[in-house]
N, C-alpha and C positions, 0 to 999 in steps of 0.2 A: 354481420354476425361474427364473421371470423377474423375483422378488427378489435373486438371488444371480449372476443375470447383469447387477441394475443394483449391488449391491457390487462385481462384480468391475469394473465402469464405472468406477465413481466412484474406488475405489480408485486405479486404474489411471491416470484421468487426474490425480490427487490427486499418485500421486510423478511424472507428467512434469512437470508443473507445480511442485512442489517443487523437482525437482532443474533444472531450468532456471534458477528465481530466485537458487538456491544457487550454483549454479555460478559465475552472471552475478558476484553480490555476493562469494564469497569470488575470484574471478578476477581483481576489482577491488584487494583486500588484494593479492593474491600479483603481479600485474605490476609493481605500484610498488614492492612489497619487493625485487623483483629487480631492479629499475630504481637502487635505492638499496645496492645489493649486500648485500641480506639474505641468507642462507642459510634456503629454505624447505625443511623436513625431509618434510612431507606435506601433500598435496592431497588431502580425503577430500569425498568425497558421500555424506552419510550416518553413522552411530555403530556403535562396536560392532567387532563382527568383521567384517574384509575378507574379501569375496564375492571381489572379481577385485584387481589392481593389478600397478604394473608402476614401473619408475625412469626418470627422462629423464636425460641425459648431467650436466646439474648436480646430480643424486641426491636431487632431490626423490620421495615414492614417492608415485605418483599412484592411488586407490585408490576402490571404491564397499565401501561398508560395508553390516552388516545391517540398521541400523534408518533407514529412508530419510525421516529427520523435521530433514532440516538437512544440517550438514556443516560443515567448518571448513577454514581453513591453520594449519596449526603451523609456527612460524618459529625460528631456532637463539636461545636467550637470552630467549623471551618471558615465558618464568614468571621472575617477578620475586620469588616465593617460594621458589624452588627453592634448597637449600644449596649444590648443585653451582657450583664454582667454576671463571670460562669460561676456557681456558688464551690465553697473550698472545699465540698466534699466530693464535687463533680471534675474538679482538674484534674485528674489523675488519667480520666476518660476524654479531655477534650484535645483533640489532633493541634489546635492551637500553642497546647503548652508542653507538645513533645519535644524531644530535642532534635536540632537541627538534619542529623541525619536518620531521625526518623519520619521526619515529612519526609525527606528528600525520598528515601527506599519506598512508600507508600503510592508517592506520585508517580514515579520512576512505576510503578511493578504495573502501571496499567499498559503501554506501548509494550513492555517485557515481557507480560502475557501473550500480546499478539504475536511475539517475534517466537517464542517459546510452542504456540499454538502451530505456529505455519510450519517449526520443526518438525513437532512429533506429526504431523500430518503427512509431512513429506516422508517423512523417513517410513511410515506404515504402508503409506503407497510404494514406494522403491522396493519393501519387503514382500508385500502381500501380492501387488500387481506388477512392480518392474517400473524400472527405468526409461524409459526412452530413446538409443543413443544414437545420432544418425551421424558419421564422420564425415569430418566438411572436406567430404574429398569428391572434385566432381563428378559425374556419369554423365553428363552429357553440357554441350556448349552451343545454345544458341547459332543459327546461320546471323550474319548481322549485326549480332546483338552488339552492347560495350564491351561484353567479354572475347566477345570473339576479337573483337577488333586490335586489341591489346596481346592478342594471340594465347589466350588460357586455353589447357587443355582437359582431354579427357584424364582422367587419376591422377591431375595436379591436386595435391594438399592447400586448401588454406592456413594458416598457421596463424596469422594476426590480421585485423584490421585498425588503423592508425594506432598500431603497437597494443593495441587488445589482444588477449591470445583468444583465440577460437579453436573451442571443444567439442563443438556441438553446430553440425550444419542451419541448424537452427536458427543459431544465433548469428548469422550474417542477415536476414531480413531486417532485426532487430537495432544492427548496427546502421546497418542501410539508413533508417528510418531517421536514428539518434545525430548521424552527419549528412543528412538530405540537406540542408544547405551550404554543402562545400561542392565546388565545381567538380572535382577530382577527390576519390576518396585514396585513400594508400591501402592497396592488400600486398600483404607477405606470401609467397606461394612456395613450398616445398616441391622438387621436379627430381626427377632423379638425385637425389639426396644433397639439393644444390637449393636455396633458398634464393628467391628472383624476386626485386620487388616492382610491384605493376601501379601505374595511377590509374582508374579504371572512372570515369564520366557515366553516372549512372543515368539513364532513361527512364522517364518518367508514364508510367503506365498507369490509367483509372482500370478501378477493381471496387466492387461493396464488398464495404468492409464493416459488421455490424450494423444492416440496413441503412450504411451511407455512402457516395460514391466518395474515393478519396483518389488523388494520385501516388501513385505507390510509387517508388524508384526497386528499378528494377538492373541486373545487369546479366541477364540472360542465361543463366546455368541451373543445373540441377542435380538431388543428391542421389546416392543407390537408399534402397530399400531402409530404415531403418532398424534396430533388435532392440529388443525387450529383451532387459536383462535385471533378474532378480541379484538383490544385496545382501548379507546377513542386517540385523537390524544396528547393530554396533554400526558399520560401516555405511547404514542408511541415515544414521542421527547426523554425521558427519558427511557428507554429501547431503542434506536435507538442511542442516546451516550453511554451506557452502552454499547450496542454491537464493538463500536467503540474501545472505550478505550480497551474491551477482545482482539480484532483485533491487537490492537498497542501493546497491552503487548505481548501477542504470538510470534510477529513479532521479536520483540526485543530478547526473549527466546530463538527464534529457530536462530536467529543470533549470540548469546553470546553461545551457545551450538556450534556454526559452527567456531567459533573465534576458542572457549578453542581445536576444537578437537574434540568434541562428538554428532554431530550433521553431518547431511549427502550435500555434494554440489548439488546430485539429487535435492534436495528440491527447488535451485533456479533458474532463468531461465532470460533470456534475449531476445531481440526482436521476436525472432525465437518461441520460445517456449509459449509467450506472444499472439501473432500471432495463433495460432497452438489450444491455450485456446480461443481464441474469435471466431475463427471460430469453435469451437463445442459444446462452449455453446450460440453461436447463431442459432446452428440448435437446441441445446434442448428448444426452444421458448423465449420469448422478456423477461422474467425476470427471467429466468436462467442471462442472458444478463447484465440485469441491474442489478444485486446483483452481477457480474464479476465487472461490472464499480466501483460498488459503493466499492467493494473491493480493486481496483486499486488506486480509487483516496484516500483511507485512507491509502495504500503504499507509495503513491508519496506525501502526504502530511506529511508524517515520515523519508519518508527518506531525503525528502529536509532539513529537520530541524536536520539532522546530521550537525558535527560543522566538516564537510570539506569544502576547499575555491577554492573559488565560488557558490559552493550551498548556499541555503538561510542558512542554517543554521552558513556557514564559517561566512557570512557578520553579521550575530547577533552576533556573537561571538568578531568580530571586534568592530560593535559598542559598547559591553558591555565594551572591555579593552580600549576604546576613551572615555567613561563616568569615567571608573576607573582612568586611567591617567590624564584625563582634556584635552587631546588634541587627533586630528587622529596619528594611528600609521605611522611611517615615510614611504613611500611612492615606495624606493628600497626596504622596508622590506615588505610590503604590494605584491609589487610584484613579487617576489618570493616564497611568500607564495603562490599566484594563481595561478602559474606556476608549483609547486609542486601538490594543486589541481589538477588543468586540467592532471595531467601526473597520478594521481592515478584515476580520472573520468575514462580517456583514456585507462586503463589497466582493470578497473573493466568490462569497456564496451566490450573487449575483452574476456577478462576469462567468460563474461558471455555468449556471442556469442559464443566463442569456447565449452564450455560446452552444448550450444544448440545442437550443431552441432554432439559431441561427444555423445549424447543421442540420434540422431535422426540414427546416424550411426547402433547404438550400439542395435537401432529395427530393 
């Protein structure tokens, strides 16, 4: 019973969190194509067959669908493959015959919304609740440990790791994790007002970590107390992009480490695992929650903007080389480029499902 009451959890929190990010990111598509007088035909959360929907007075038909794994805007004119020939009193309305940097700002505003979203979210949490801040300076140092051995002490300053600055004690796990395959990582340490740099050989310690065991690297130390410290919201908008942009670079880090080779596939996950993360920090309370979401929708609003086609980012990339040329690219070539898309979407979807699967086995 109380496996199927944590599926129903996890599931549960799976599509609010889904369709919140969806919503966020295609909302972003659909205000700018109205702003541009696009004619948006439907608003869907979700694939498949409509569960509910309803028309707003511009007749777009706003709708949640069966299969709650996304959602889209369909705008008048968008299929660029379609034979259907747009009549001359409807051009005016069709996203086909906008100019060039009006696709471009339309496509562009769905990942923009996400990044815009995880803003004002943070900045409201920094004002309302507080910051978090715990200084990466240590309280205590392992008997044994890597750290010790390299001689760190008690209220040495971390300052950098492989020339990262570190603000936030935090953010050394983090880092740990993103060079867990170099022998030796380089921290910078502040000592009596003398900056010493240490190669430190981290240890590899299993921990569950989101109902999986993983090996962690670990090198022995620990921080004081954290403080909760409230922002004005000015000063929260800006440290709430700040936190964004560290988010997007990381992201990018720990994928150019996983490209080269030196970076781990544990790290990434697919539906399942996605799934699996909502239902358990929706039981650690509502803004564990919302700092998942707000995490999510700064992924999905980065990875869209990769220059694969059909992702937002492939179609920017097209209209940039239709601005460089002066004309759209020819139209069998357009199409097999999508085709080539959808077939690496289609595989990445799998290897990330398979990989779920082979994690959850492998607990």
């Amino acid at each position: 019973m109380e496996i199927l009451n944590n599926i129903f959890l996890y599931f549960f929190a799976f599509i609010i969190l889904l369709s919140i990010i969806v919503f966020v990111h295609e909302f972003g598509h659909y205000i700018v194509a109205i702003i541009n007088k696009v004619k948006v035909e439907t608003f869907s959360i979700g694939f498949g067959k409509e569960i509910i929907g309803w028309n707003d007075k511009r007749g777009t038909r706003w709708k949640i669908s069966l299969l709650p794994f996304g959602g889209y805007v369909k705008m008048y004119g968008e299929d660029i493959f379609s034979k259907k020939k747009i009549p001359s009193q409807l051009k005016q309305y069709a996203f086909s015959n906008k100019k060039i940097y009006q696709r471009f700002l339309i496509v562009a505003a769905g990942p923009l919304a996400n990044f815009i979203f995880a803003i004002i979210c943070l900045a409201f949490l920094y004002t309302f609740i507080g910051k978090q801040i715990t200084p990466p300076i240590i309280n205590e140092v392992e008997n044994n440990s890597p750290a010790s051995k390299v001689d760190l002490r008690k209220d040495d300053q971390i300052i950098k790791i492989e020339n990262k600055s570190i603000d936030d004690f935090r953010d050394i796990p983090t880092y740990l994790l993103i060079y867990q395959k170099k022998e030796f990582i380089n921290f910078d340490i502040k000592r009596n007002n003398e900056i010493i740099l240490k190669k430190i050989k981290p240890e590899f310690v299993e921990e569950v970590h989101y109902g999986q065991k993983r090996k962690i690297p670990k090198i022995g130390i620990s921080s004081y107390d954290h403080v909760q410290k409230k922002y004005p919201f000015y000063q929260s908008v800006y440290l709430g992009t700040k936190s964004t942009y560290e988010i997007c670079s990381l992201t990018l880090k720990g994928l150019y480490l996983l490209i080269i080779g030196k970076g781990s596939k544990e790290d990434i996950g697919g539906p399942i695992k996605i799934a699996q993360i909502s239902g358990q920090f929706l039981e650690a309370g509502i803004i564990f929650f919302i700092n998942l979401i707000i995490l999510l929708s700064i992924s999905i609003g980065l990875i869209n903007l990769f220059p694969i086609p059909m992702l937002d980012g492939g179609h920017l990339v097209m209209y940039t080389v239709e601005f460089l040329i002066g004309r759209p690219v020819n139209k069998n070539i357009q199409e097999k480029i999508y085709k080539f898309g959808f077939a690496v979407i289609i595989t990445l979807a799998v290897f990330l499902t398979y990989n779920d699967i082979i994690n959850l086995i492998n607990f």
